[in-house]
C-alpha positions in Angstrom: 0.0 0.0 0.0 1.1 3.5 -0.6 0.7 6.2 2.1 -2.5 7.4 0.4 -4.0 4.1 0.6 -3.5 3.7 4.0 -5.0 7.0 5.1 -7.9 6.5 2.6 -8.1 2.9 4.4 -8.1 4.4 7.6 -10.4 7.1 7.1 -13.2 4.4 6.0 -12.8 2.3 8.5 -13.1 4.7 10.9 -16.2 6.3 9.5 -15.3 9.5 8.2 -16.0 8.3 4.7 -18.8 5.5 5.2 -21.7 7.3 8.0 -23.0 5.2 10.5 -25.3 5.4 14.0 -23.7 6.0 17.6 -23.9 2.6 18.2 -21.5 1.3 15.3 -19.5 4.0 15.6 -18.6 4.4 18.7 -18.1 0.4 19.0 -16.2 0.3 16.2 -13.9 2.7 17.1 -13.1 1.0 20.6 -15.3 4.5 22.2 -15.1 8.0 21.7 -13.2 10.0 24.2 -15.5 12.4 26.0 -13.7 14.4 28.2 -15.5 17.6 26.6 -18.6 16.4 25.1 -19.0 18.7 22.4 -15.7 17.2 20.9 -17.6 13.9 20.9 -20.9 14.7 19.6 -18.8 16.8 16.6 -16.8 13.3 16.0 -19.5 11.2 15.9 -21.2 14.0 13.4 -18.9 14.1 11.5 -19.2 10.1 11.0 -23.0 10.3 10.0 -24.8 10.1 13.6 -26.7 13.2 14.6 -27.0 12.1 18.2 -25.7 9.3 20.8 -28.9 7.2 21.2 -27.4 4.0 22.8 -24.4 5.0 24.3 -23.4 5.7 27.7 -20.3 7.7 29.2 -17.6 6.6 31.9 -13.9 5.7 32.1 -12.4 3.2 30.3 -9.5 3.0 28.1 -6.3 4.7 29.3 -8.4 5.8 32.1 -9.7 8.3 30.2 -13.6 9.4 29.8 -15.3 7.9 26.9 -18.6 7.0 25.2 -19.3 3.5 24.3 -22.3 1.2 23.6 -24.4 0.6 27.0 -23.8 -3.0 25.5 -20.3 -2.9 25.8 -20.1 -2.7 28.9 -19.1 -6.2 29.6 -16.4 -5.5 27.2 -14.9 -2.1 28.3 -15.4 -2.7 31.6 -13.6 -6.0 31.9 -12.0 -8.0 35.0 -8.2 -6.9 34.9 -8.4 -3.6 34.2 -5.4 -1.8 34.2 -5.1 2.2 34.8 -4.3 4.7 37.8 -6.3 5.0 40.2 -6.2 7.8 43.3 -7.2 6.0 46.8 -10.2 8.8 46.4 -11.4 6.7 43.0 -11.6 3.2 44.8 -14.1 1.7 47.2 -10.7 2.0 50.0 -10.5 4.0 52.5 -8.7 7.3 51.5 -7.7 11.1 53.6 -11.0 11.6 53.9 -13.5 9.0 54.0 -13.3 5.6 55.1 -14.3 2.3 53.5 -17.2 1.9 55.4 -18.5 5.1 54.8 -17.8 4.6 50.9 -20.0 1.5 51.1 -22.9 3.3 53.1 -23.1 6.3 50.9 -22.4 4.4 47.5 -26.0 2.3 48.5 -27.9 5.6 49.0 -27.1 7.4 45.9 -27.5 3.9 44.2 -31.2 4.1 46.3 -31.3 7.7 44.7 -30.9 7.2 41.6 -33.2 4.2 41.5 -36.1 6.7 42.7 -35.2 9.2 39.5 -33.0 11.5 41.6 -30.0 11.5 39.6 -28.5 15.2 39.1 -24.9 15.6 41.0 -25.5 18.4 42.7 -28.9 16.5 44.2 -26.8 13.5 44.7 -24.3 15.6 46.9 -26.7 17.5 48.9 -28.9 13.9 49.9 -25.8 12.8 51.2 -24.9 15.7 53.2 -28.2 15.5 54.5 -27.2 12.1 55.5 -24.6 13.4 57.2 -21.4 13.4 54.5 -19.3 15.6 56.2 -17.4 18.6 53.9 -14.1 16.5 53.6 -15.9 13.4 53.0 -17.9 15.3 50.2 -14.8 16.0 48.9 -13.8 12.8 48.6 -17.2 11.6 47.3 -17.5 14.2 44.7 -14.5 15.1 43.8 -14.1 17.3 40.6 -11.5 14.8 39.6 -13.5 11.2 40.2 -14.3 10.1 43.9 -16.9 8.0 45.0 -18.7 8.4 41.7 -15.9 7.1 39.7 -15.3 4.2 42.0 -18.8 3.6 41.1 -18.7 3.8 38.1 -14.9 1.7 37.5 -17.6 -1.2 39.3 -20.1 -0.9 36.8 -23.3 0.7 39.4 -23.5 3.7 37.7 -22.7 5.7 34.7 -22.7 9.0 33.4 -25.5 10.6 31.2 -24.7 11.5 28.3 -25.2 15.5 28.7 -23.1 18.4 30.0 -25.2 18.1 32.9 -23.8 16.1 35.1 -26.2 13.2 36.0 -26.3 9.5 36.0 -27.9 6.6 35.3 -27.8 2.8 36.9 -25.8 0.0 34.7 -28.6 -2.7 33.5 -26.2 -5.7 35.1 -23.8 -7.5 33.4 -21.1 -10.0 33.8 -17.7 -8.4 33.0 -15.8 -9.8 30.5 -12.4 -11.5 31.4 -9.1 -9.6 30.9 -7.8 -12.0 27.8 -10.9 -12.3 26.0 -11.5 -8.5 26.5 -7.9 -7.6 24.9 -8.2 -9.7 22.4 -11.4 -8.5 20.9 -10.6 -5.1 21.7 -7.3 -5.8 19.1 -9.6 -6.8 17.2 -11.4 -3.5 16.7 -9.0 -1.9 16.9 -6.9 -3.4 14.0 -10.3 -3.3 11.9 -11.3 0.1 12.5 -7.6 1.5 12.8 -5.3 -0.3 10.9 -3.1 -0.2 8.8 -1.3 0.4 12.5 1.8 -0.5 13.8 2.5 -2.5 17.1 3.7 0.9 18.6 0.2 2.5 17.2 -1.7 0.1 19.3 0.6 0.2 22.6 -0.1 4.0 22.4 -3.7 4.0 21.9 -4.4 1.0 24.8 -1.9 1.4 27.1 -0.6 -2.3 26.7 2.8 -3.2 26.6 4.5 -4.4 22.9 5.1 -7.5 24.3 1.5 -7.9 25.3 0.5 -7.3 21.7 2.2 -9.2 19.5 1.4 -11.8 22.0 -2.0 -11.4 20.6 -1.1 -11.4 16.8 -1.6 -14.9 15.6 -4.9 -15.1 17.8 -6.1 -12.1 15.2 -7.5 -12.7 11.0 -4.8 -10.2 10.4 -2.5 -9.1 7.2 0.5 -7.6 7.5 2.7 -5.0 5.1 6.0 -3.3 4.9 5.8 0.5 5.0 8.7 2.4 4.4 10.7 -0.2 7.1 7.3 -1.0 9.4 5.4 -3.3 9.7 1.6 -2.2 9.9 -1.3 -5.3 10.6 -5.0 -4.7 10.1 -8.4 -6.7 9.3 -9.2 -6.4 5.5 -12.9 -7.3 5.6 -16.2 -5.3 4.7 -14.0 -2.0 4.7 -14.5 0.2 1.3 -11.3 1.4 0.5 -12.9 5.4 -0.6 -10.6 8.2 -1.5 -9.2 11.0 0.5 -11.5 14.0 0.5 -11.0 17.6 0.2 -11.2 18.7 3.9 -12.1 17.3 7.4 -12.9 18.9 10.6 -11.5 16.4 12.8 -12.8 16.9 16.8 -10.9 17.6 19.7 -9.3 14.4 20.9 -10.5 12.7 17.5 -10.1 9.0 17.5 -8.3 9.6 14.3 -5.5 11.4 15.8 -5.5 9.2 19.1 -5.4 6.1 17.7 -1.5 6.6 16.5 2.1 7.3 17.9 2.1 10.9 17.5 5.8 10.8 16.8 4.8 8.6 13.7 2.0 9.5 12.2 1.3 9.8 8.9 -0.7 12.8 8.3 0.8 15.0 11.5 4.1 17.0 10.4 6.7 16.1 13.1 6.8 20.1 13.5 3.3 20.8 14.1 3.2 17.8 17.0 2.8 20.7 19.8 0.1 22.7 18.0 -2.2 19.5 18.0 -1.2 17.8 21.3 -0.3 20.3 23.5 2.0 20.4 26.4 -1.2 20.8 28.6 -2.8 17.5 27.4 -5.2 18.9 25.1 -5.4 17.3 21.6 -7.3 20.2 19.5 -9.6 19.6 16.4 -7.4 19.1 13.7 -8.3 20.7 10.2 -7.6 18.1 7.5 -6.6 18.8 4.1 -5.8 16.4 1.7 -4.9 13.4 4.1 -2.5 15.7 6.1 -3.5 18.2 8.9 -3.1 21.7 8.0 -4.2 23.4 10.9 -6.8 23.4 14.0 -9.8 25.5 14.8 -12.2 27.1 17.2 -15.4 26.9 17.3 -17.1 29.6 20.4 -20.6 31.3 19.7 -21.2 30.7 16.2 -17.9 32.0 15.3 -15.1 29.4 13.8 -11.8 30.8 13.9 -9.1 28.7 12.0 -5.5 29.0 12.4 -3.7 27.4 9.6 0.0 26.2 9.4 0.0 27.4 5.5 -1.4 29.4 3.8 -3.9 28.6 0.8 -7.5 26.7 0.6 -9.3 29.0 2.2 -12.1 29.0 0.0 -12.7 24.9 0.0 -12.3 25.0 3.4 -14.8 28.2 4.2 -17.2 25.8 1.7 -17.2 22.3 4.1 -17.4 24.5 7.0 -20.7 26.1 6.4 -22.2 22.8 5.4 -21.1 21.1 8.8 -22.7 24.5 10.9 -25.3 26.1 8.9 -25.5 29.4 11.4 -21.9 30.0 11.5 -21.9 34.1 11.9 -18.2 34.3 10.9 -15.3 32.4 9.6 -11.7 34.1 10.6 -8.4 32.7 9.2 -5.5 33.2 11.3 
């Protein structure tokens, strides 16, 4: 394969050239990472699906918030799991709050919840109500995960999908176990992201090499040489389509994600800071012709677009006012 048939590969597997619902989507594509949800809802838009009917919101790969098929869930939240975790994110006891008091407190909002009361903010004040003191509420509620992630890393509860913060009780389910979970996660992965290297897939999971390529001959895979790597993916059911014109990639696209940044193929090694920044942030990548060209900004119906060269302006002026239809103004930096 050349380079162009690799991106072009890439690109319809992942969706960005053959639309599909939430639900295919964001299974497909091992989640969606939701840490701002209007970068998700743009990423799955931008894939064909105008909304996230089916899916639900909580950590799971690298640790990191994503949304994923409530069906999944025996899948992305397997036995084994493997990520940091702050004594504050567990069911242990922590600084401020002891186990027992995580147990107690983790049954009433469960209780809660069950009785349509699901909104954080009501959450927090039944249980200082109950008698949560302030630095056990801290603990509990922490901006950062607390007794609600522990909660939801066990599969009780999830997160709506909505800026909002609410939640929602997990229908029950019987978690996967850590091999069989790896393995078809490779799977999808190889499918929906592949042509990818061994590296590729260490960076997006978190696994070790070794790990992988442990996992190789369990997989229908095909392998090639490019330009000295080897890259492995699952040919089937994926049209091969052409690389179009211009793509508004979302903040913390899968399409960026799913690679070594350090290697990728349509990221100039020079532009690596302007796209993942030193503060974690991965912005929405504008992409031009199979290569990103730039990033933009979208804030009250104004898109401002700062571009690494100069030139396209008008193709790219065109796609954006047929993604947002009330855009007010269109600034080129």
């Amino acid at each position: 394969m050349t380079k162009e048939e690799i991106i072009a590969r890439r690109l319809s597997a992942q969706h960005l050239l053959s639309p599909a619902g939430a639900e295919a989507i964001a299974g497909n594509l091992c989640g969606v990472q939701a840490q701002f949800l209007s970068h998700a809802l743009h990423g799955l838009k931008i894939r064909g699906a105008d909304n996230a009917d089916g899916l639900i919101k909580s950590w799971t790969i690298r640790g990191t918030m994503h949304l994923f098929p409530e069906k999944d869930l025996p899948l992305f939240l397997y036995n084994g799991r493997e990520h940091f975790l702050r004594d504050v994110d567990t069911m242990q006891s922590d600084a401020y709050m002891s186990a027992e008091r995580k147990e107690y407190f983790s049954k009433l909002i469960l209780d809660t919840i069950a009785r349509g009361t699901d909104d954080r903010e009501d959450l927090k004040n039944i249980c200082e109500n109950a008698g949560m003191s302030e630095s056990e509420s801290f603990s509990a509620f922490n901006p950062w995960g607390g007794l609600i992630r522990a909660m939801c890393e066990e599969g009780k509860i999830c997160h709506k999908v909505q800026e909002k913060k609410a939640y929602s009780l997990c229908p029950r389910f019987q978690p996967m176990e850590k091999q069989d979970a790896r393995l078809e996660l490779l799977r999808r992965y190889f499918k929906a992201f592949g042509p990818a290297s061994i590296k590729d897939a260490a960076a997006f999971f978190g696994f070790t090499q070794r790990e992988i390529k442990s996992y190789l001959p369990l997989l229908p895979l095909k392998e090639i040489a490019f330009e000295g790597k080897s890259y492995f993916y699952n040919d089937s059911e994926i049209q091969k389509g052409h690389i179009p014109d211009c793509l508004f990639l979302s903040g913390f696209d899968q399409f960026l994600l799913g690679y070594e940044k350090k290697e990728s193929l349509i990221l100039p090694s020079e532009h690596i800071r302007d796209i993942y920044t030193l503060a974690g942030i991965v912005r929405p990548a504008l992409l031009i012709d199979g290569k990103v060209a730039g990033y933009w900004n979208l804030k009250n119906k104004k898109l401002s677009i700062t571009m690494f060269e100069n030139g396209n302006e008008e193709k790219i002026k065109s796609e954006a006012n047929v993604i947002w239809t009330d855009l007010k103004e269109i600034k080129f930096t």
